[in-house]
TORPA-4810 file (N, C-alpha, C, O; in nm, 3 decimals):
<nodes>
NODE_1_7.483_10.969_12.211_7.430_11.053_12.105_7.308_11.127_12.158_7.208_11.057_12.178_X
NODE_2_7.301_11.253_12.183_7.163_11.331_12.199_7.068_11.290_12.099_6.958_11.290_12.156_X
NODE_3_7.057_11.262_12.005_6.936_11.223_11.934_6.923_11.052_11.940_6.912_11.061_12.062_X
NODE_4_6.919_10.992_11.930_6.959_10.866_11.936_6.852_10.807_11.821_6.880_10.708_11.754_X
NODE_5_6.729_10.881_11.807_6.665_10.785_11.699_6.726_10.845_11.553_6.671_10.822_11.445_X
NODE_6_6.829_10.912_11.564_6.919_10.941_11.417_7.035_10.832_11.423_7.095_10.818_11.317_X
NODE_7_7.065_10.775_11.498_7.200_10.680_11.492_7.130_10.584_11.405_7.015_10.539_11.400_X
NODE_8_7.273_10.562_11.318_7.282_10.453_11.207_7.364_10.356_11.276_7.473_10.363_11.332_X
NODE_9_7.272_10.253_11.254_7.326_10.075_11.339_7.329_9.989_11.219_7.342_9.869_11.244_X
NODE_10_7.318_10.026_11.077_7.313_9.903_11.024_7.437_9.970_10.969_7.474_10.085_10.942_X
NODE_11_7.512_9.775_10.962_7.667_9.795_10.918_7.666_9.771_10.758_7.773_9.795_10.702_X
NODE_12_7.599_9.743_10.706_7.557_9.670_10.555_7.589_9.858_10.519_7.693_9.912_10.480_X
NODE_13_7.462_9.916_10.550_7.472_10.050_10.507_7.640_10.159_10.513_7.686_10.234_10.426_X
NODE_14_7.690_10.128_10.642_7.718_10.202_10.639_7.892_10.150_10.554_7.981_10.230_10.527_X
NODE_15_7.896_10.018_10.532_7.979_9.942_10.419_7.949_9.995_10.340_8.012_10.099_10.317_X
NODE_16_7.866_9.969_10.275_7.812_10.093_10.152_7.847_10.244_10.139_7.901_10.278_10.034_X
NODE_17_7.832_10.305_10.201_7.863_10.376_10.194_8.060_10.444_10.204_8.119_10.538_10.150_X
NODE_18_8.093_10.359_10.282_8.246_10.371_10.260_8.290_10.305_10.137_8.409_10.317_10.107_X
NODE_19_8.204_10.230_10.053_8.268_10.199_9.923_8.233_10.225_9.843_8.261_10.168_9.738_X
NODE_20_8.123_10.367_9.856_8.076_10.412_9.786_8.137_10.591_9.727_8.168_10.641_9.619_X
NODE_21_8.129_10.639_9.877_8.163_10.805_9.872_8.314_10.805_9.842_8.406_10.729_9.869_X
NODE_22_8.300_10.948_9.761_8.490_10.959_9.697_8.525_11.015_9.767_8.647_10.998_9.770_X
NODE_23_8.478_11.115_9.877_8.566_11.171_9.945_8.567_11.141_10.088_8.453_11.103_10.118_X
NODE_24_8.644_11.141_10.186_8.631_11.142_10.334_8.727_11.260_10.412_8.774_11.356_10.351_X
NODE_25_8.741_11.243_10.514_8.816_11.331_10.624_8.879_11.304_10.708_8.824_11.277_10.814_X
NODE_26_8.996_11.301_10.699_9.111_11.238_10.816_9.162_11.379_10.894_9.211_11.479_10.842_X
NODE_27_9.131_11.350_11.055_9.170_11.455_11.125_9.267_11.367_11.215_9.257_11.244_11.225_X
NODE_28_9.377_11.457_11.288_9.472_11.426_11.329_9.497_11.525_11.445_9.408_11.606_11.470_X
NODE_29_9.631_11.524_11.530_9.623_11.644_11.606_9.803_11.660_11.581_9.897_11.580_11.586_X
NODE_30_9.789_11.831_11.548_9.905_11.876_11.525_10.023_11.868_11.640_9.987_11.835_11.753_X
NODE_31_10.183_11.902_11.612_10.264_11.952_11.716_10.219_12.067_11.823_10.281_12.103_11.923_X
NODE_32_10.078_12.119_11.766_10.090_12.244_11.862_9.935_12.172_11.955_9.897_12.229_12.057_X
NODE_33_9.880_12.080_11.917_9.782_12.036_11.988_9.633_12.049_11.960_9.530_12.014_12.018_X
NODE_34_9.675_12.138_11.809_9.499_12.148_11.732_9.480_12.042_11.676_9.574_11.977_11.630_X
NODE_35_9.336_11.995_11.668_9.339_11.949_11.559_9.311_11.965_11.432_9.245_12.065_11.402_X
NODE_36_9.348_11.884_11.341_9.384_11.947_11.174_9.316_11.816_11.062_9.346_11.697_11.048_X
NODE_37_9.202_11.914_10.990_9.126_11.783_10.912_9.135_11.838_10.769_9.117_11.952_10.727_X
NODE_38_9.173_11.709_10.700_9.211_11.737_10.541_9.098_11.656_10.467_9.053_11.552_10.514_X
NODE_39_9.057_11.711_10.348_8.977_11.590_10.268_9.047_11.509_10.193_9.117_11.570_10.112_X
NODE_40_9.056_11.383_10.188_9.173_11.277_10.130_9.003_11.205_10.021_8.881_11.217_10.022_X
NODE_41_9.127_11.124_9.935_9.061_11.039_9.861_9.069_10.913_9.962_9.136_10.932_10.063_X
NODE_42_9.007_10.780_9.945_9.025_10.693_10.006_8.909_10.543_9.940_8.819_10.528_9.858_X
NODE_43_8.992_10.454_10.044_8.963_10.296_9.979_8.914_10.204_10.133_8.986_10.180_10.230_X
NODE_44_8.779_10.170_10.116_8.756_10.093_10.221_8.799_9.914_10.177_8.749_9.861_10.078_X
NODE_45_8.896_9.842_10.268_8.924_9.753_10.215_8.910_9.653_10.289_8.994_9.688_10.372_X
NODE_46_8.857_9.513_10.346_8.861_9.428_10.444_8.887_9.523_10.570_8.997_9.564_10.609_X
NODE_47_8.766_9.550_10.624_8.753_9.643_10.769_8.856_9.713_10.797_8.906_9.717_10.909_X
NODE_48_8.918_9.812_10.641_9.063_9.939_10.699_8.991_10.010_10.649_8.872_9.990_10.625_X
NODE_49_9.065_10.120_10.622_9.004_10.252_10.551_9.211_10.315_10.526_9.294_10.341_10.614_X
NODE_50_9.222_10.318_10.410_9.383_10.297_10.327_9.322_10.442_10.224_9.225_10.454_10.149_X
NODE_51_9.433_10.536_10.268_9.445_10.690_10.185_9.610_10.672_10.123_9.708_10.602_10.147_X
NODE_52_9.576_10.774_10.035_9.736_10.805_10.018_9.769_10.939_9.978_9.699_11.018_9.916_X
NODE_53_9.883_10.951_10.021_9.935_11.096_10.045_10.099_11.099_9.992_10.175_11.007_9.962_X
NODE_54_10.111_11.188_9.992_10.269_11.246_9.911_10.328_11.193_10.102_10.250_11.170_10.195_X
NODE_55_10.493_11.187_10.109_10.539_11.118_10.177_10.583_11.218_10.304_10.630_11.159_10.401_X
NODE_56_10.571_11.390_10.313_10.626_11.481_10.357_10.452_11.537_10.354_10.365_11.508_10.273_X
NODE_57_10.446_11.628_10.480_10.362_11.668_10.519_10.309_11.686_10.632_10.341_11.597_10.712_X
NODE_58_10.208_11.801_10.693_10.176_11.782_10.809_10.097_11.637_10.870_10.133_11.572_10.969_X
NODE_59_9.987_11.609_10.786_9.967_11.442_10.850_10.046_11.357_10.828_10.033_11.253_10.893_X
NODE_60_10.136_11.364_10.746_10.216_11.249_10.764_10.306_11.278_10.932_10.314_11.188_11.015_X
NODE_61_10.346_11.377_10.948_10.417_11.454_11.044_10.358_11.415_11.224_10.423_11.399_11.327_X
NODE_62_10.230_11.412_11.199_10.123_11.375_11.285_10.094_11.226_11.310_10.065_11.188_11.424_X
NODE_63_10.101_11.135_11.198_10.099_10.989_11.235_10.205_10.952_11.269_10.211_10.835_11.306_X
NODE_64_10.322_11.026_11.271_10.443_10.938_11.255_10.440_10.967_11.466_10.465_10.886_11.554_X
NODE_65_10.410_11.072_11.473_10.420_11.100_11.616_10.322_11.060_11.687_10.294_11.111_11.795_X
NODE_66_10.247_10.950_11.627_10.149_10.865_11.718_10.059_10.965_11.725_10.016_10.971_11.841_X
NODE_67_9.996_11.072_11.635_9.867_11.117_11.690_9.738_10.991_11.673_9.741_10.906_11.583_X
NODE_68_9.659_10.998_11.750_9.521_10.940_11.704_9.443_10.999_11.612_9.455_11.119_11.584_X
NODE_69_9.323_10.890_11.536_9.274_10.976_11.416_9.162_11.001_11.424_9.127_10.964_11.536_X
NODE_70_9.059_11.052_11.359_8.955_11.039_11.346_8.919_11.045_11.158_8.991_11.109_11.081_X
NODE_71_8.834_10.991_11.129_8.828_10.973_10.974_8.643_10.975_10.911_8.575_10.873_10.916_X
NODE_72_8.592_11.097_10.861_8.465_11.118_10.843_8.414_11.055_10.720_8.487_10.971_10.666_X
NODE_73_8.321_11.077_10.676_8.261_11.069_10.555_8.096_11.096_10.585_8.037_11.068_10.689_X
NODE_74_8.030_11.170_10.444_7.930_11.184_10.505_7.823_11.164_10.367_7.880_11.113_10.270_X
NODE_75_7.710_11.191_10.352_7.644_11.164_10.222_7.499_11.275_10.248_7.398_11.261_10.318_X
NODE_76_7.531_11.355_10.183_7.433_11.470_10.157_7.296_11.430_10.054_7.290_11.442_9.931_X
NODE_77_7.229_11.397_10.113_7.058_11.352_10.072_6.998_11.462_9.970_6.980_11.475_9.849_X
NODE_78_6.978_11.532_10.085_6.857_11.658_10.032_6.896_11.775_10.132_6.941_11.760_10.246_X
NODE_79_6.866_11.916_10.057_6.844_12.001_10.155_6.648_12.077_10.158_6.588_12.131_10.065_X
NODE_80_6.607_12.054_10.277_6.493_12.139_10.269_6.450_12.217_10.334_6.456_12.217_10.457_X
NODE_81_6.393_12.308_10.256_6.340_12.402_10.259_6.227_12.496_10.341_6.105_12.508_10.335_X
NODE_82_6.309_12.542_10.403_6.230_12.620_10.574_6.082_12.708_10.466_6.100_12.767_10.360_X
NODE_83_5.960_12.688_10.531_5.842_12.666_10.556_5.831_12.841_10.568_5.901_12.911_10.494_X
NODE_84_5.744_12.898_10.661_5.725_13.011_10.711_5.840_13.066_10.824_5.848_13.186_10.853_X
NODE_85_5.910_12.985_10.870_6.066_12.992_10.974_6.156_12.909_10.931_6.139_12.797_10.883_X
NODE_86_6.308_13.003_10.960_6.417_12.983_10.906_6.416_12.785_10.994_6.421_12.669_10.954_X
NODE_87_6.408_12.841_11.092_6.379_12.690_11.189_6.350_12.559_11.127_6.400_12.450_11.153_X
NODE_88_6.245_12.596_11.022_6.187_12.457_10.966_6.275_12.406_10.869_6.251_12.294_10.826_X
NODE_89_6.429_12.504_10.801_6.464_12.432_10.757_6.571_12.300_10.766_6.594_12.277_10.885_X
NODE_90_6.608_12.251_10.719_6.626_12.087_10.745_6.752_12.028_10.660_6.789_12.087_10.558_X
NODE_91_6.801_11.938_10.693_6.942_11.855_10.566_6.903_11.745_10.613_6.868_11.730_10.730_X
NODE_92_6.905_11.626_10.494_6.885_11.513_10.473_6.991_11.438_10.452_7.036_11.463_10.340_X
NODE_93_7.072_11.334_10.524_7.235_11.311_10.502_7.238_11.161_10.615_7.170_11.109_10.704_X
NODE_94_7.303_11.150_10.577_7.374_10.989_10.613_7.539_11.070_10.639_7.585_11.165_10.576_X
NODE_95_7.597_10.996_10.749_7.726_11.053_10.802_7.812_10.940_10.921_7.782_10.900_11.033_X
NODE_96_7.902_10.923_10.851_7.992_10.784_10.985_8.100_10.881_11.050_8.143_10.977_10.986_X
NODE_97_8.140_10.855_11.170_8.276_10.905_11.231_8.349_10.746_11.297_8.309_10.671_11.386_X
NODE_98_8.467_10.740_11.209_8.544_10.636_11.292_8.666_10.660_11.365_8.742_10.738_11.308_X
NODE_99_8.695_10.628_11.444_8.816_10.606_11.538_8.841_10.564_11.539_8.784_10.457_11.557_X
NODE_100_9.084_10.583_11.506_9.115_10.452_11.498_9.276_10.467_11.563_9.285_10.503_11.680_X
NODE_101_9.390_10.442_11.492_9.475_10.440_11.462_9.565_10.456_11.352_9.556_10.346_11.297_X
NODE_102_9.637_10.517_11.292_9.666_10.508_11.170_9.836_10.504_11.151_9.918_10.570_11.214_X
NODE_103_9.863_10.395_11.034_10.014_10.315_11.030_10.062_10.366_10.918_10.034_10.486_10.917_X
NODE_104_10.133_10.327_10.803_10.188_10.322_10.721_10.227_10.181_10.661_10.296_10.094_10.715_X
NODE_105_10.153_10.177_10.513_10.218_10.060_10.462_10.302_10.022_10.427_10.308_10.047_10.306_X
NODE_106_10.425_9.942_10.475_10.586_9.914_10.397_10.567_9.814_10.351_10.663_9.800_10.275_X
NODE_107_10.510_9.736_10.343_10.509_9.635_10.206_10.474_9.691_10.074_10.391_9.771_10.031_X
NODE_108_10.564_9.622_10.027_10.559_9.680_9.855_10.470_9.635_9.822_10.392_9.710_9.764_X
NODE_109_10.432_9.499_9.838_10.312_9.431_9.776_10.213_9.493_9.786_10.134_9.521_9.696_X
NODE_110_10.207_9.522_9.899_10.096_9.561_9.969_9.986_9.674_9.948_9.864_9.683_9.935_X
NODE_111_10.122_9.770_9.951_10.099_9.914_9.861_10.070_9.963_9.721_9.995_10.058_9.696_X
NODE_112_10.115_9.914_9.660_10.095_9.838_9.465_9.952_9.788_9.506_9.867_9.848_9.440_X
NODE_113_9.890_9.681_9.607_9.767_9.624_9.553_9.682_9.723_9.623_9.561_9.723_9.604_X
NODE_114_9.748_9.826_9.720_9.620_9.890_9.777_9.533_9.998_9.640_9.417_10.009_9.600_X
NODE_115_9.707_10.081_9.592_9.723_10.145_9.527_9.641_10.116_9.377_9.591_10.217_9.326_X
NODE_116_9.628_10.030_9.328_9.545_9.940_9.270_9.418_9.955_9.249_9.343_10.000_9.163_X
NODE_117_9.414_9.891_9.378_9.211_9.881_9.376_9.200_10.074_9.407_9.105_10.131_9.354_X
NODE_118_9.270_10.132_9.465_9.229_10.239_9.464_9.210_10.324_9.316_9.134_10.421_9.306_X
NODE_119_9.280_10.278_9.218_9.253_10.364_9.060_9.124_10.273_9.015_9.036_10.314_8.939_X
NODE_120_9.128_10.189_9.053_8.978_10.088_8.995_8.867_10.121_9.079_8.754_10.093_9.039_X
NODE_121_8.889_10.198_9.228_8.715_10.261_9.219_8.706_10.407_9.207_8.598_10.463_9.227_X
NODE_122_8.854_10.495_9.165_8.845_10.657_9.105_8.842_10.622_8.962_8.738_10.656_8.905_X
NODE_123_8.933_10.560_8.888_8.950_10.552_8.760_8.983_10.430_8.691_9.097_10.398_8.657_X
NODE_124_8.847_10.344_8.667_8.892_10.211_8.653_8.920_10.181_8.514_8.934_10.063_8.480_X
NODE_125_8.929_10.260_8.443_8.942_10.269_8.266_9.128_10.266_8.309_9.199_10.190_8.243_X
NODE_126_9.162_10.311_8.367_9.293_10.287_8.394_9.380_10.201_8.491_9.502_10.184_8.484_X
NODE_127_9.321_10.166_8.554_9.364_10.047_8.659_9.485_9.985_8.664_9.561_9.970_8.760_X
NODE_128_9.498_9.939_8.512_9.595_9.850_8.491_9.740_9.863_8.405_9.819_9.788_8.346_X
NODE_129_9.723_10.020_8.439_9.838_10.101_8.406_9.980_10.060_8.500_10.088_10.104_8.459_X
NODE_130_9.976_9.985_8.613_10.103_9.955_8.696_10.103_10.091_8.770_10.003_10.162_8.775_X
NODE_131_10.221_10.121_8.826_10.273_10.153_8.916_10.387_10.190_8.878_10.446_10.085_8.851_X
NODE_132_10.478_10.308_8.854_10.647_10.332_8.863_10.676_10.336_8.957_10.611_10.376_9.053_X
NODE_133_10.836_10.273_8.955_10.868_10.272_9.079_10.890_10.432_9.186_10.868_10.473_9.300_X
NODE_134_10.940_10.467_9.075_10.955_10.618_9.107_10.879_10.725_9.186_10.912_10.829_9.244_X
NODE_135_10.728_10.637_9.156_10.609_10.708_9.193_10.598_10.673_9.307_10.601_10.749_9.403_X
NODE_136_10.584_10.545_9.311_10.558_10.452_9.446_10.638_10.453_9.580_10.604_10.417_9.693_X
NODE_137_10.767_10.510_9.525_10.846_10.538_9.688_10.824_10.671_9.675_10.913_10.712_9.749_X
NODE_138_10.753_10.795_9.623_10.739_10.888_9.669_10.586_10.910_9.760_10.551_11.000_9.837_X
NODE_139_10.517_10.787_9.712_10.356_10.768_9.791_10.366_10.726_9.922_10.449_10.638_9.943_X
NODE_140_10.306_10.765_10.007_10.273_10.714_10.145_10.152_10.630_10.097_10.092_10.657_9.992_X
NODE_141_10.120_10.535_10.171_9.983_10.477_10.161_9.964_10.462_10.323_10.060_10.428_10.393_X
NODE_142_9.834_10.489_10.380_9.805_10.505_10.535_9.707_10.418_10.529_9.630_10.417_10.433_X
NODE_143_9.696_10.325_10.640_9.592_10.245_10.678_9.524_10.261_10.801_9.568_10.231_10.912_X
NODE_144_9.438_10.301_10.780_9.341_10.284_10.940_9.263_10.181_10.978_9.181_10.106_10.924_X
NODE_145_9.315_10.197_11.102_9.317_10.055_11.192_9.187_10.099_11.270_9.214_10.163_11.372_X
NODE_146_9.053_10.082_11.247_8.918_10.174_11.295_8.861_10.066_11.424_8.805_9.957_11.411_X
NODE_147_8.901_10.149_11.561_8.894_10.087_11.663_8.703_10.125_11.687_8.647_10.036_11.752_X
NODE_148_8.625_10.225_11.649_8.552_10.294_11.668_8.459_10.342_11.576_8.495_10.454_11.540_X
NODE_149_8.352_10.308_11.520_8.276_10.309_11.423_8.151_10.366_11.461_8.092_10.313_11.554_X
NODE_150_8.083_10.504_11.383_7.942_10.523_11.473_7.900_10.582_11.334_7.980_10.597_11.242_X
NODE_151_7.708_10.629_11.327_7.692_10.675_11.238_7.576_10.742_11.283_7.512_10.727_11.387_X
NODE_152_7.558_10.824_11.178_7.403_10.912_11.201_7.351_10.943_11.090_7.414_10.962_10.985_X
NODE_153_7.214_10.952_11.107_7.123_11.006_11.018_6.999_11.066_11.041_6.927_11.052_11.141_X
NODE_154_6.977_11.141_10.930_6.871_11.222_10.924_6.798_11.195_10.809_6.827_11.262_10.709_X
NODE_155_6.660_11.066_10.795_6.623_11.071_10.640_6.475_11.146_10.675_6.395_11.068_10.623_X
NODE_156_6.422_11.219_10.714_6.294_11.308_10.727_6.200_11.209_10.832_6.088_11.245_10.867_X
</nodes>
């Protein structure tokens, strides 16, 4: 890391923060060799990080062909406000990048309970609405397998 007194080392925090933020970023690398980053919803669960996606698609298209992943999230503090130069101004943010691997869940069980806790930390007034089946074989659920964990920050 060029800055190194911005790296985030505490893991408490940065747990927190994956079970905290609604959104993250799963990048992948396409058939043609770019890579390609989407904002997904997502669920940090016993050291994975589990999205879900419709079952057809370019990332799905991309994991299935063994791309490697990368998966962001970041937490926007403050922005401030440049002084007498554009220079002085500044962003205040907390930000993880992990590296991993990413599978697909075929357990039914599995997928139902990921699927689960995932409406209980977007929409927990509904939680316990179940699952159709109908719905559920049209869901992918993706698990990342995070070989690679780093973080940074900027608190002033």
């Amino acid at each position: 890391m060029r800055n190194p007194e911005r790296q985030l080392t505490n893991r408490e925090t940065m747990i927190a923060m994956l079970e905290r933020l609604p959104v993250g970023r799963i990048a992948t690398v396409n058939q043609k060799g770019f890579p390609v980053i989407k904002p997904v919803n997502f669920l940090y669960l016993d050291g994975r990080i589990y999205l879900h996606s419709s079952t057809k698609g370019e990332k799905i298209e991309d994991i299935q062909r063994g791309s490697p992943v990368c998966f962001e999230v970041d937490d926007p503090i403050a922005y401030v406000v440049a002084g007498t130069s554009a220079c002085e101004a500044s962003y205040y943010y907390r930000s993880i990048l992990i590296k991993g691997k990413a599978a697909f869940v075929k357990d039914r069980d599995k997928k139902v309970k990921i699927l689960g806790r995932m409406m209980e930390k977007y929409q927990p007034e509904k939680s316990d609405g179940g699952m159709p089946e109908e719905i559920l074989e049209k869901t992918a659920v993706i698990e990342i397998l995070i070989k690679e964990i780093t973080g940074k920050e900027n608190l002033g």
